[in-house]
N, C-alpha and C positions, 0 to 999 in steps of 0.2 A: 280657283281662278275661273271668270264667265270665259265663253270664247272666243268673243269680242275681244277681254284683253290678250287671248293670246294669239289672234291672228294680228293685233296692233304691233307684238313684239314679234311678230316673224317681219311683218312687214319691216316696222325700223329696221330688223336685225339684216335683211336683204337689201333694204337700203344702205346703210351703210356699208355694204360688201361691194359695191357700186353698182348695183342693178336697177335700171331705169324704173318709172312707175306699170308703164303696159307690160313689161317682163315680169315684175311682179306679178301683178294680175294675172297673167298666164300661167304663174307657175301655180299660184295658190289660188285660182281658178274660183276668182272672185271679181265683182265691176271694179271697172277703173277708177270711178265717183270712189266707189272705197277703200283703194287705197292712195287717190289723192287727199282724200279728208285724214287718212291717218299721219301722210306725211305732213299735211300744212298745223297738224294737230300737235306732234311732236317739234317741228322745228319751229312753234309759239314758244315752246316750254325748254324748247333747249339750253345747257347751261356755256356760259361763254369761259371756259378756261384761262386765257386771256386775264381776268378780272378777280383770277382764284388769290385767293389770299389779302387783297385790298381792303375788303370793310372790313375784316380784323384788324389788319392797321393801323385803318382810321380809326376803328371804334378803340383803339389801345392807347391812341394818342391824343384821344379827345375824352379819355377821365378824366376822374379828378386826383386820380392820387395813384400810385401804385398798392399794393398788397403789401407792403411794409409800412408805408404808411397809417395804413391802418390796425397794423401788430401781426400780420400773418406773413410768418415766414416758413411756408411751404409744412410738409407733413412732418417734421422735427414734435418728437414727443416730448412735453416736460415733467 
């Protein structure tokens, strides 16, 4: 792993602990420019929990058929 990504995962991992951006930087005695770029970097790509399990849903409900329908019925040996 470079050390770019793993001062990116101290930084989130301090962020999310609640520690502001200029405390980071103090602690890991790094500019503030970098670890505002890591946080606005990570909280693009963040994932919304909220939303977990929804496009399975949809995509379950929006086949065409079930898996019996189409003769598979699960790992049953014949």
């Amino acid at each position: 792993m470079s050390k770019m990504s793993e001062l990116a995962m101290e930084v989130e991992e301090l962020y999310n602990q609640g520690y502001n951006p200029y405390t980071i930087s103090t602690i890991l005695n790094v500019p503030i420019e970098l670890v505002d770029n890591f946080i606005a970097s990570f909280m693009e790509v963040s994932y919304n929990e909220d939303m977990d399990g929804d496009f399975d849903s949809a995509m379950t409900s929006a086949g065409h058929g079930t898996d019996e329908d189409y003769g598979y019925y699960g790992d049953s040996e014949f």
